[in-house]
SESELO-644341 format. One line per 4 residues: number of its first residue (from 1); their letters; for each residue x, y, z of C-alpha. Coordinates in pm, whole numbers, always signed. Example, Ala and Ser with C-alpha at 12.3 -4.5 7.8 and 13.67 -1.06 7.14 Angstrom:
! residues 2
1 = as = +1230/-450/+780 ~ +1367/-106/+714 .
***
This chain:
! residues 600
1 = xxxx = +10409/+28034/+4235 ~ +10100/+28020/+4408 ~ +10069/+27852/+4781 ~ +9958/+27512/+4808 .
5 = xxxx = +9661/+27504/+5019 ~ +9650/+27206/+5284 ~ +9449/+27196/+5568 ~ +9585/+27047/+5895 .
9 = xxxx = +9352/+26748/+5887 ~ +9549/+26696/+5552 ~ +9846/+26720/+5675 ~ +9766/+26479/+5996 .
13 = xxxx = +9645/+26264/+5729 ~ +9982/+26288/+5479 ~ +10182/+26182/+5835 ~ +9950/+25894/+5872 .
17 = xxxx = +9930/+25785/+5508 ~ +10296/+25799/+5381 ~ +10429/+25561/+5693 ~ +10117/+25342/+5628 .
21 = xxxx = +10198/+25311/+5198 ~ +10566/+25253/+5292 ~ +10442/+24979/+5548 ~ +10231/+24804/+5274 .
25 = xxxx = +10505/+24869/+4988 ~ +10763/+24684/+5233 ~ +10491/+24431/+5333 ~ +10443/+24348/+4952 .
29 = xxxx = +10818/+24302/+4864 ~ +10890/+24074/+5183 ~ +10590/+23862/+5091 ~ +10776/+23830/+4689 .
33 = xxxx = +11104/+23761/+4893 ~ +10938/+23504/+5129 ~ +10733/+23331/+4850 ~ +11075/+23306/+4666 .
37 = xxxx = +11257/+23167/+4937 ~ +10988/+22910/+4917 ~ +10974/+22843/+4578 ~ +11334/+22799/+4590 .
41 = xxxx = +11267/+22545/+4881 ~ +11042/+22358/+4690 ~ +11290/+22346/+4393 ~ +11552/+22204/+4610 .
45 = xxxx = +11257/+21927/+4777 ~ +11145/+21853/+4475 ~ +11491/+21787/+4311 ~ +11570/+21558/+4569 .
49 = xxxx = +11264/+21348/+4525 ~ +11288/+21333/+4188 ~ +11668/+21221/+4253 ~ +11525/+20967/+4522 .
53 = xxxx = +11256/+20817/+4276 ~ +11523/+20750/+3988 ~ +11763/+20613/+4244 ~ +11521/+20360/+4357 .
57 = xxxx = +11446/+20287/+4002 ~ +11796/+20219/+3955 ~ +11828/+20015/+4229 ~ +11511/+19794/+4105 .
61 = xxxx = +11682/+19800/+3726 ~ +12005/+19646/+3886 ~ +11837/+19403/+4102 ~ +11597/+19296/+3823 .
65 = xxxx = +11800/+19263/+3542 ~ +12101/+19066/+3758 ~ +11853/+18841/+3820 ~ +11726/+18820/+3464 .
69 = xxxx = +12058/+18805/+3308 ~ +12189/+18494/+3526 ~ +12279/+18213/+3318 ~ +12249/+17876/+3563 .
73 = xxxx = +11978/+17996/+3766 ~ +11690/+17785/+3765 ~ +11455/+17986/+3972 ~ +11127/+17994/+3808 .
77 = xxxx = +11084/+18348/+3923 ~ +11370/+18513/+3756 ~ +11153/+18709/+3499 ~ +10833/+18757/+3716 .
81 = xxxx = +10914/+19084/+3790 ~ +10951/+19168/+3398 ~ +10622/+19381/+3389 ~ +10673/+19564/+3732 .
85 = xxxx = +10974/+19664/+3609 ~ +10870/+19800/+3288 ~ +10623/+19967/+3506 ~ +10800/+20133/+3722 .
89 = xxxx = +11047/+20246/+3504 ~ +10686/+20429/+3361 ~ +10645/+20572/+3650 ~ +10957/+20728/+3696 .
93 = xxxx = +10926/+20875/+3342 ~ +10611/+21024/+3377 ~ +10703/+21197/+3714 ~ +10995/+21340/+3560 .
97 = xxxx = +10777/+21461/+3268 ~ +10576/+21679/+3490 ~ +10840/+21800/+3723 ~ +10983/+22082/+3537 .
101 = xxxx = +11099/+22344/+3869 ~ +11393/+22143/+3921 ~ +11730/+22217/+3982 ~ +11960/+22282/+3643 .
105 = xxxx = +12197/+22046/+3717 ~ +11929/+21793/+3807 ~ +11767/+21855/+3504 ~ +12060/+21839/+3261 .
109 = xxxx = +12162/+21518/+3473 ~ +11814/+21354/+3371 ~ +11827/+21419/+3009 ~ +11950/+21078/+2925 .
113 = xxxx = +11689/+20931/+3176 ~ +11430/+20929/+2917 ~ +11651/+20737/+2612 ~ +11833/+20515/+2871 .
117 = xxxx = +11498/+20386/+3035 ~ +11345/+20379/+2694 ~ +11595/+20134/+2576 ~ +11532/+19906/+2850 .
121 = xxxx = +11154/+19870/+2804 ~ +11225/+19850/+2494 ~ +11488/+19552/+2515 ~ +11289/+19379/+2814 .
125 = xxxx = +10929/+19413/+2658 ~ +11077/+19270/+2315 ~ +11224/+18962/+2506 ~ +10906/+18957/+2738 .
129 = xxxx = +10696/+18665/+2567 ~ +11059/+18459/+2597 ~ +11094/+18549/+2944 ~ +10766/+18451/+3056 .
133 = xxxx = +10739/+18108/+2871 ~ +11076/+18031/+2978 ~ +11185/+17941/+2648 ~ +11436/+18214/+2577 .
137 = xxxx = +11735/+18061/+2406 ~ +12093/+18020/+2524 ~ +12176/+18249/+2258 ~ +11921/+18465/+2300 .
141 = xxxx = +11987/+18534/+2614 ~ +12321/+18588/+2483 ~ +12200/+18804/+2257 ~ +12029/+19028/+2565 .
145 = xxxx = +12301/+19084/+2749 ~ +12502/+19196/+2493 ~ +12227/+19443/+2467 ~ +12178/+19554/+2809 .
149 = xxxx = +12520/+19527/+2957 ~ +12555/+19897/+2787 ~ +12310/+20024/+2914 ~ +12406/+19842/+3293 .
153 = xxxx = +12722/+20081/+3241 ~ +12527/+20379/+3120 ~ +12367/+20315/+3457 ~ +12640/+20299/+3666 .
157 = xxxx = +12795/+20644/+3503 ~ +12425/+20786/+3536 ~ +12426/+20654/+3951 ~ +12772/+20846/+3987 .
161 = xxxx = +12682/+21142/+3871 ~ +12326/+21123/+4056 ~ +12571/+21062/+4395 ~ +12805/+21381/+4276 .
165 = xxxx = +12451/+21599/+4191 ~ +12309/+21471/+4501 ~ +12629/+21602/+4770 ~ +12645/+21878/+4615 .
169 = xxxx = +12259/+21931/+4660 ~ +12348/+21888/+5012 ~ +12603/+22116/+5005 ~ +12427/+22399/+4809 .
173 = xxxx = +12107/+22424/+4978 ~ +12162/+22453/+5320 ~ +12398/+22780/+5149 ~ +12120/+22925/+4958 .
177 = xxxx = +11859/+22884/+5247 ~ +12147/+23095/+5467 ~ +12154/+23362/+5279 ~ +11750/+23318/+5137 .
181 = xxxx = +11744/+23416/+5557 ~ +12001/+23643/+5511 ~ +11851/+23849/+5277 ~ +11526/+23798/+5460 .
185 = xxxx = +11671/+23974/+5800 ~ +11844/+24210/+5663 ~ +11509/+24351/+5447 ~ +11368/+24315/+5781 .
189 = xxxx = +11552/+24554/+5967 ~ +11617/+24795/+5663 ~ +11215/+24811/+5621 ~ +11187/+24860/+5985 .
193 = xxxx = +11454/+25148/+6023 ~ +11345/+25292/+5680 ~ +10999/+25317/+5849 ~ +11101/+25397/+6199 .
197 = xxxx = +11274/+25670/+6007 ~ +10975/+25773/+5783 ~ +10775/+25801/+6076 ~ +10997/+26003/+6277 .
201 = xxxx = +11080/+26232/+5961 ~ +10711/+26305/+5911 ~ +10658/+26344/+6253 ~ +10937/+26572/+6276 .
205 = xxxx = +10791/+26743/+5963 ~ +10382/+26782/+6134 ~ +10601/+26902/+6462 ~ +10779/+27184/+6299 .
209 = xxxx = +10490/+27328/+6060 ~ +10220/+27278/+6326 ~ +10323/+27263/+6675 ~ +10570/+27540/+6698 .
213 = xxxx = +10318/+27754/+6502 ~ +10097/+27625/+6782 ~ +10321/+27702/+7035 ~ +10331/+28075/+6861 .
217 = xxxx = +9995/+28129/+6923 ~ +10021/+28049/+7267 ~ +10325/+28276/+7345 ~ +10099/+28533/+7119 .
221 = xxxx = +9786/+28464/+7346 ~ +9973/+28509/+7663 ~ +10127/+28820/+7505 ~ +9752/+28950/+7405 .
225 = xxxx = +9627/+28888/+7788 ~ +9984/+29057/+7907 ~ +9895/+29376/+7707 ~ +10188/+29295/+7521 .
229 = xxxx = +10272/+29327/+7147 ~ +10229/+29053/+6955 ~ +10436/+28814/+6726 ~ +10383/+28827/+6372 .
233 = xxxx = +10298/+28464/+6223 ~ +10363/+28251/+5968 ~ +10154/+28312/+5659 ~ +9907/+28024/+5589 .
237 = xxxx = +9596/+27913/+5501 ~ +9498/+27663/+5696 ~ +9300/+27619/+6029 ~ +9640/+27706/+6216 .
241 = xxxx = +9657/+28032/+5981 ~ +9320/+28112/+6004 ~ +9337/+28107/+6407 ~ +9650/+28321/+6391 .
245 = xxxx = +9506/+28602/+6183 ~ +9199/+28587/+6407 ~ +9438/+28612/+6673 ~ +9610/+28940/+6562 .
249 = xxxx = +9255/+29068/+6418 ~ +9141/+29031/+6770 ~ +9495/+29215/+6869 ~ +9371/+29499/+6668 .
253 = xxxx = +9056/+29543/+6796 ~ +9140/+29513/+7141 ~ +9422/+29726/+7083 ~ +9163/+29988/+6943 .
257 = xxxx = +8920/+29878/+7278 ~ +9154/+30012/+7534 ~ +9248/+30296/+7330 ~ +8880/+30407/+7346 .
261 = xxxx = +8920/+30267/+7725 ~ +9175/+30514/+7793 ~ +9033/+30757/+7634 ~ +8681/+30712/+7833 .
265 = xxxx = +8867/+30680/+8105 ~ +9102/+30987/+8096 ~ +8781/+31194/+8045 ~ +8579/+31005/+8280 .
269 = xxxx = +8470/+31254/+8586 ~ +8463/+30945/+8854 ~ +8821/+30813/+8946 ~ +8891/+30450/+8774 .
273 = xxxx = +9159/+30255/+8943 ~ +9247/+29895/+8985 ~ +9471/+29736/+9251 ~ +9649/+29378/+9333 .
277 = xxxx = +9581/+29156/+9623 ~ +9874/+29356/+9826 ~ +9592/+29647/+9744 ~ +9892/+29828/+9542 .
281 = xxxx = +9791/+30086/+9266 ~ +9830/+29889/+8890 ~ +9624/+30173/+8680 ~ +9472/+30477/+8755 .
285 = xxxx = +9262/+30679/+8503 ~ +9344/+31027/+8444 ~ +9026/+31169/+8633 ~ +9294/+31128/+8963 .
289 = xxxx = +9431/+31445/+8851 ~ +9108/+31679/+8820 ~ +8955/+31492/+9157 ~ +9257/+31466/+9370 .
293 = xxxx = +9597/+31648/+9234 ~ +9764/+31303/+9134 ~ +9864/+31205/+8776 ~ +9841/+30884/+8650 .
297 = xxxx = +10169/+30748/+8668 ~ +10222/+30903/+9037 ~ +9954/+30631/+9179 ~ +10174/+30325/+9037 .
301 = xxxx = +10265/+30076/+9322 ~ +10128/+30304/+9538 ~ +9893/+30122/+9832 ~ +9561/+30199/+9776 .
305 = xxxx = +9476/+30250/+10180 ~ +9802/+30521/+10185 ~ +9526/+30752/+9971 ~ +9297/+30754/+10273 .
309 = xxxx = +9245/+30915/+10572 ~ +9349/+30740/+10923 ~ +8978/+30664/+11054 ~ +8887/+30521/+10695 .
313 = xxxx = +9200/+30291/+10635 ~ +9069/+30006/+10927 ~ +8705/+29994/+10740 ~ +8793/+30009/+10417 .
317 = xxxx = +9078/+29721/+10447 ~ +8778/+29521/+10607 ~ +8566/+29577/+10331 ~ +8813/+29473/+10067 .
321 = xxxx = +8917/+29131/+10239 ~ +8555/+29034/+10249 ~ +8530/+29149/+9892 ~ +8772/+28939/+9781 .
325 = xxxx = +8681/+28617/+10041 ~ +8314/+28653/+9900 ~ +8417/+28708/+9493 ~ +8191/+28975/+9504 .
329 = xxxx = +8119/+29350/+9522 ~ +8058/+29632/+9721 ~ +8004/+29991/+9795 ~ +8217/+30172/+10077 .
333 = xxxx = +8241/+30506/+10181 ~ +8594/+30660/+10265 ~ +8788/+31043/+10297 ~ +9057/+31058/+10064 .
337 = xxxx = +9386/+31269/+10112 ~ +9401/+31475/+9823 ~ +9785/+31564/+9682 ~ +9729/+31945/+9838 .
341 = xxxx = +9613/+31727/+10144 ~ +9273/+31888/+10091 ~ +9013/+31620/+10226 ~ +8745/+31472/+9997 .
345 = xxxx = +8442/+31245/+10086 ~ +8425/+30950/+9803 ~ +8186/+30655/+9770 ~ +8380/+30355/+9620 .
349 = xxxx = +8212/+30097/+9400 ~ +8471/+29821/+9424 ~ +8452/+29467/+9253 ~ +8693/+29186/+9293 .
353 = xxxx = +8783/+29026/+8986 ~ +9116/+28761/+8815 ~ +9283/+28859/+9193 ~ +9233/+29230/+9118 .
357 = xxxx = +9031/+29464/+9304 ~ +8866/+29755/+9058 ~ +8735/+30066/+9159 ~ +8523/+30378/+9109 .
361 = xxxx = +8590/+30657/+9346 ~ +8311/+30901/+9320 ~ +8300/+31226/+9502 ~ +7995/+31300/+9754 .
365 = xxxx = +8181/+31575/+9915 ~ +7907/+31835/+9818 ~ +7662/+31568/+9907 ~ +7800/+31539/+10233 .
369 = xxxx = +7800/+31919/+10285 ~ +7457/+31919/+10225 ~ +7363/+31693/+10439 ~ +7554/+31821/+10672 .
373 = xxxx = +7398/+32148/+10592 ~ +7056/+31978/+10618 ~ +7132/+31860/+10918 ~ +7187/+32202/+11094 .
377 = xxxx = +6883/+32354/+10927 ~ +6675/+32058/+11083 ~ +6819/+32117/+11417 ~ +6786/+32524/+11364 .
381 = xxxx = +6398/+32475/+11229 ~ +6349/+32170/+11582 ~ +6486/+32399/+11829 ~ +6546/+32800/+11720 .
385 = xxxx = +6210/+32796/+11481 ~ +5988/+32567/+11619 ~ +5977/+32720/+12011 ~ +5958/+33060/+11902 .
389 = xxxx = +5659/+32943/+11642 ~ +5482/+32769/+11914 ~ +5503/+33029/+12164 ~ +5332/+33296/+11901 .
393 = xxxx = +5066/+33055/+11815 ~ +4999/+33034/+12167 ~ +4967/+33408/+12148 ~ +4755/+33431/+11842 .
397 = xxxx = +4507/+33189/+12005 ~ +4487/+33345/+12318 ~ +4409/+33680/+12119 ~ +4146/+33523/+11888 .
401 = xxxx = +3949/+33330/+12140 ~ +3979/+33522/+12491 ~ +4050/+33881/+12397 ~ +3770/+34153/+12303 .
405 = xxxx = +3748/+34476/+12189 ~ +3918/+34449/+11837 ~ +3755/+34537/+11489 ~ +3635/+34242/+11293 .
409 = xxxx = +3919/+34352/+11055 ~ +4176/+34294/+11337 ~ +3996/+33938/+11422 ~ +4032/+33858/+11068 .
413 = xxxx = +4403/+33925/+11053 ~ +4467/+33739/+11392 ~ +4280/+33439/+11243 ~ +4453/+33462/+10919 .
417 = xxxx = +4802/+33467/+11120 ~ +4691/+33189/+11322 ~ +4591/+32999/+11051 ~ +4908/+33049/+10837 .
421 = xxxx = +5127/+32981/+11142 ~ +4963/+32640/+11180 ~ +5037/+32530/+10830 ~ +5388/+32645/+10911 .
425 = xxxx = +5383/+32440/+11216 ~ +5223/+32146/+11019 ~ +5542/+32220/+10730 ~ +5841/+32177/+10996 .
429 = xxxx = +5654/+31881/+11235 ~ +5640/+31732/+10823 ~ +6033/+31829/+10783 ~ +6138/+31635/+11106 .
433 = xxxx = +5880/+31345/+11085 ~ +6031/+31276/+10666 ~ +6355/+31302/+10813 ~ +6359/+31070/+11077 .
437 = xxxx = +6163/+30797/+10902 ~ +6398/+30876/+10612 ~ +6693/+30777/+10854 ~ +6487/+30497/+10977 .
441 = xxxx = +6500/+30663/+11386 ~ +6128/+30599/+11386 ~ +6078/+30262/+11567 ~ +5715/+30128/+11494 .
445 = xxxx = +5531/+29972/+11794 ~ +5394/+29675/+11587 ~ +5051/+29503/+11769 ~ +4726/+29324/+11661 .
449 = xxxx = +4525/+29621/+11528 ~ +4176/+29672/+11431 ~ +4156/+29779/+11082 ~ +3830/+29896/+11154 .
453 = xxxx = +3955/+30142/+11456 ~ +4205/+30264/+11222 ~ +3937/+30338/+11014 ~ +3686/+30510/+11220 .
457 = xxxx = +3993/+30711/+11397 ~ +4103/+30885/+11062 ~ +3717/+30958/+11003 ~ +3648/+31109/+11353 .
461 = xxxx = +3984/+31339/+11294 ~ +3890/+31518/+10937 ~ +3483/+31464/+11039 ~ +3490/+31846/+11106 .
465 = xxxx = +3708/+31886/+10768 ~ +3458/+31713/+10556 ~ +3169/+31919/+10692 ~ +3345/+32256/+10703 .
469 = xxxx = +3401/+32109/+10297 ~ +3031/+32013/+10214 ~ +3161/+31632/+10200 ~ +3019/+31348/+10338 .
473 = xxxx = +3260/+31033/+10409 ~ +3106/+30687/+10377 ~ +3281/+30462/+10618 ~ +3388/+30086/+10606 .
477 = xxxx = +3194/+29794/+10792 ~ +3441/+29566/+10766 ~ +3740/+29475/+11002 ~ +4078/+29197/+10991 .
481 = xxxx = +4338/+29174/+11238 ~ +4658/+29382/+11108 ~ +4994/+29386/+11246 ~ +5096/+29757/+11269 .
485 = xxxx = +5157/+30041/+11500 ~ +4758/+30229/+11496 ~ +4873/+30562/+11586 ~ +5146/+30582/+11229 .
489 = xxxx = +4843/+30411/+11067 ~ +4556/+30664/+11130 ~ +4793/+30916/+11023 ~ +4823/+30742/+10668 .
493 = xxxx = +4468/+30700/+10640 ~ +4432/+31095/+10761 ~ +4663/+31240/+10497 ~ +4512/+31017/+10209 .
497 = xxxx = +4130/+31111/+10375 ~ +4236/+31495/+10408 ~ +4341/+31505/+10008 ~ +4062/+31348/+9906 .
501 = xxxx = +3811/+31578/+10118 ~ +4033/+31882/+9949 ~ +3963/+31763/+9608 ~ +3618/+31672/+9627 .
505 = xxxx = +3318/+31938/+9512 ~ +3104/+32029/+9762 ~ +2829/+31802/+9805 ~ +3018/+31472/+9690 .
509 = xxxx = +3146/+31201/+9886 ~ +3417/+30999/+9987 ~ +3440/+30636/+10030 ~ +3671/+30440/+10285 .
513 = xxxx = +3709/+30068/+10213 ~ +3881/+29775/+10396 ~ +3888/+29416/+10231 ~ +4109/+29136/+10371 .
517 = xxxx = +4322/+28983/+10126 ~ +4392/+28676/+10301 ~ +4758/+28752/+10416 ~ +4667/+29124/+10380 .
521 = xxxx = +4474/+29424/+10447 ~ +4382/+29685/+10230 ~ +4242/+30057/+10294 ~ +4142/+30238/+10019 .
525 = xxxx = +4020/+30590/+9955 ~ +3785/+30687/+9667 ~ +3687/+31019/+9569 ~ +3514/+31184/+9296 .
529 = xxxx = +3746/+31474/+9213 ~ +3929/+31620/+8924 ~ +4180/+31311/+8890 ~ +4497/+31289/+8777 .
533 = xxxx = +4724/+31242/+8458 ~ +4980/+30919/+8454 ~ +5262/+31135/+8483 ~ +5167/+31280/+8785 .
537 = xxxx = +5047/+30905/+8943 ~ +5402/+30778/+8875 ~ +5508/+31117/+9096 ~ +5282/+31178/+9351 .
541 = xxxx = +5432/+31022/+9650 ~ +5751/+31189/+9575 ~ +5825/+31445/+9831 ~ +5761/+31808/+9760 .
545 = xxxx = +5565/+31693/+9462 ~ +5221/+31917/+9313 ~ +5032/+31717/+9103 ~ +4884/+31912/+8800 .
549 = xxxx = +4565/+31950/+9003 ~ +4717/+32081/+9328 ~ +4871/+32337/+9123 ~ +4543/+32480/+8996 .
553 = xxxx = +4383/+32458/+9316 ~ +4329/+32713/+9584 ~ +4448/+32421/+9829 ~ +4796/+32450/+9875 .
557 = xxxx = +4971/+32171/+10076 ~ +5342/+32105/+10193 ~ +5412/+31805/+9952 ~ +5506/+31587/+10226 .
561 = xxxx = +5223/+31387/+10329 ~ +5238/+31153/+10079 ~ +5586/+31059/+10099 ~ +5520/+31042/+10490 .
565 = xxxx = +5259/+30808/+10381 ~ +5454/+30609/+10210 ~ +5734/+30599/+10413 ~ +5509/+30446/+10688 .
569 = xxxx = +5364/+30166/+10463 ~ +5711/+30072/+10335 ~ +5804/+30023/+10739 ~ +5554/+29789/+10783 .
573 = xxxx = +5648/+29578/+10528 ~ +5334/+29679/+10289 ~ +5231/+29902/+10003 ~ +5089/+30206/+9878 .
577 = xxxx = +4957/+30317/+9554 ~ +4666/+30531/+9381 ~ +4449/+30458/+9079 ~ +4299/+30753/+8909 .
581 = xxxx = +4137/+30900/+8556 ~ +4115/+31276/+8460 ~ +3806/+31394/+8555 ~ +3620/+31104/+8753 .
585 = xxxx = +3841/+31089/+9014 ~ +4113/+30896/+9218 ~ +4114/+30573/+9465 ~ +4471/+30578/+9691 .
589 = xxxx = +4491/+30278/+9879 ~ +4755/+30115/+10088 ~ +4783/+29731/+10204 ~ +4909/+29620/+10532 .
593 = xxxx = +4994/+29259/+10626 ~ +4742/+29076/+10870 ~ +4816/+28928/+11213 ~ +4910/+28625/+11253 .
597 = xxxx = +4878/+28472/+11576 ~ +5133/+28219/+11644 ~ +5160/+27955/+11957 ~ +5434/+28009/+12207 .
***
């Protein structure tokens, strides 16, 4: 048999509808009972006035006729009341005529009402010309009584039996109003149980179908956000049924998520872990074992900070309370204790999240061994290289300037050796000046500056350059107020004046600029060399970078300048950049913001 389909707003609306039809059913039948009940009412009023009215008629009939029938009385006025009798008695018959809701026993009493009063008229209006002349005879009147004394007892029986209809009128209705209200009361409270119980039933009903399936999919979504198998549902089709499949589709593919998750995870290289407030260990991907010697399951409950090394626990606690104060994330550096208590030097990329902290541990230990080893070749190339190197350069200018008597093949070689140890010289003061601005151990002396001294300071040092080249440099006239420290400046402008002199043809020239921006400075350099491609623009202040051109070129350079270049701009808050095309040349400028003088 196939399911009925009904949606919960149809069902809401069956709860609502079958109490409300009830309601107006019950509302219908109490309004019959409560018209009958008045009907019945009105039967009873009714056949008492109708009793009333022929009782007073009676009691005019009596009175009337005694007076009429009186044989010595000699009041004039004994038949004046002859037509308001007949009248009356008129009256009385066409009320009862129309009255037809009366009471069975009151209308079976009044069935010889009609005849009896008909007789009267009759005998009265046949005597009436008599009457009112005052000439009726002695034996007529004889004659009349003999007539109506008859009907005087048909009267008196009809009075009787009006008094025994009458009490028990009196009797009856007050009993058939009690239990009229009886009946009344007790439909009363049977419609209102019937639809307290209706209600309850259909509310009992809507409960059962749709809130514990509601209260299903609330155990089930708690279960989904536990990680915990869900509850198979009720089969349905309405919105209720639709939610729940939704519910266990998303089940499915969640449950096929974390399966990938885990999966990623387990292969992942970096360490994935995630930890509670009381930073203890609630999942660990399976990278723990490859990195550090630890499976999975042996990092459960385990305190995060018991992974580290003494000095690291204090600053790496620190960092996780602010984390989690802040709702936010961070990166911290720690040494982790690995399982064959090997130490490792991690970065952690940590993000606080739903009152759980979750981690990446990645592992800079070879990172940290090169720097390390950077660090000693530095010192070896500052203090074991660079003494020896300055003490033979001494030497080899001592030999090429004040010493005589070699071949010009021998003062060749010395000048050749001179000149390679100075670019060796310029290659490690280039090492040591990248890595301390690199670890930000320069300090800049930031004053008001002349752009314009800046300027003509670079020109004056690579004047001899530009000659010894066959290039002539076209200086600036203008000047702004910069805030900078000149020396780190001319060097900029040097290394970016010294390429361009290198890459210029012989008998070309090079252009310095200087334009104030308004809040800026900028210097630019413009030559009219062999340019450069986009590729090697986007590269070029990279350190130990050869552009395309430099590689072609029989001027070789350390690939440092440039990134010492821009290492210096950076520091004073500006910027640095070239614009170039191949084969017209490039323009590298740099900006650098103005003075501002303020009042103290």
């Amino acid at each position: 048999m196939p399911q009925l389909k009904i949606s919960v707003w149809q069902k809401i609306l069956c709860v609502v509808i079958i109490p409300l039809f009830f309601q107006i059913t019950f509302l219908i039948l109490l309004s019959t009972l409560l018209k009958q009940v008045e009907q019945e009412n009105q039967v009873y009023s009714k056949s008492k006035d109708v009793l009333l009215l022929v009782n007073r008629a009676q009691i005019s009939i009596v009175r009337n006729l005694s007076f009429m029938l009186t044989r010595d009385s000699k009041d004039p006025l004994r038949y004046a009341n002859t037509d308001v009798l007949t009248s009356d008695l008129r009256k009385v018959m066409a009320v009862m005529n129309t009255q037809t809701d009366l009471r069975p026993e009151v209308r079976e009493l009044l069935k010889s009402v009609p005849h009896l009063y008909g007789s009267i008229i009759l005998n009265v209006e046949n005597n009436r010309a008599d009457f009112l002349a005052h000439r009726l005879s002695k034996r007529g009147l004889d004659e009349f009584q003999g007539r109506m004394l008859p009907l005087m007892f048909d009267l008196q029986e009809l009075s009787t039996s009006m008094l025994r209809v009458d009490a028990d009128l009196k009797i009856a209705a007050p009993e058939v109003l009690r239990r009229s209200r009886d009946q009344l009361a007790l439909m009363l409270f049977a419609g209102a149980a019937l639809s307290i119980a209706l209600s309850f039933g259909a509310a009992f009903i809507f409960f059962r179908d749709i809130v514990e399936r509601l209260r299903e999919i609330d155990e089930n979504a708690r279960c989904l956000a536990m990680r915990t198998p869900i509850k198979p549902s009720k089969l349905a089709s309405d919105e209720i049924g639709v939610l729940a499949a939704a519910l266990e589709n998303a089940e499915t593919s969640l449950t096929e998520s974390r399966r990938k998750e885990v999966a990623i995870i387990d292969v992942a290289t970096n360490v994935l872990l995630s930890a509670d407030r009381r930073y203890r260990i609630t999942a660990a991907g399976g990278a723990s074992f490859n990195e550090w010697g630890f499976e999975s399951d042996e990092l459960l409950g385990r305190s995060l900070l018991s992974l580290l090394s003494t000095e690291s626990q204090k600053d790496f606690r620190a960092t996780l309370e602010r984390i989690s104060q802040l709702n936010t994330d961070a990166e911290v550096e720690s040494s982790v204790v690995c399982k064959d208590s090997t130490v490792k030097d991690v970065v952690w990329k940590i993000r606080w999240s739903d009152n759980t902290y979750y981690g990446v541990a990645h592992d800079i230990s070879e990172r940290r061994e090169a720097e390390r080893m950077k660090q000693r070749f530095l010192a070896i190339i500052s203090h074991d290289l660079r003494t020896p190197l300055s003490s033979v350069s001494a030497i080899l200018s001592s030999l090429a300037v004040k010493v005589t008597g070699f071949s010009d093949e021998a003062k060749k070689i010395i000048l050749n050796a001179e000149a390679n140890l100075d670019r060796l010289m310029d290659l490690i003061r280039d090492l040591l000046d990248l890595e301390k601005l690199e670890a930000g151990k320069v300090v800049l002396e930031l004053n008001c500056v002349s752009a314009l001294d800046v300027c003509n300071a670079a020109c004056d040092s690579v004047e001899f350059l530009a000659k010894s080249m066959g290039v002539t440099i076209v200086r600036s006239h203008g000047d702004s107020a910069i805030l900078g420290d000149e020396r780190r400046l001319v060097r900029v402008a040097v290394n970016l004046l010294s390429n361009a002199i290198k890459f210029s043809k012989r008998g070309s020239s090079v252009t310095v600029s200087i334009a104030n921006l308004g809040e800026q400075t900028k210097f630019s350099v413009s030559d009219s060399g062999p340019g450069m491609s986009r590729e090697d623009q986007e590269n070029v202040f990279n350190k130990f970078t050869q552009t395309k051109t430099a590689e072609t070129s029989s001027i070789k350079g350390t690939g440092l300048g440039l990134a010492i270049a821009k290492l210096i701009v950076d520091g004073h808050g500006g910027a640095i950049g070239v614009d170039s095309e191949l084969g017209v040349g490039s323009t590298f400028y740099f900006s650098i913001p103005n003075f501002v003088e303020t009042d103290e």
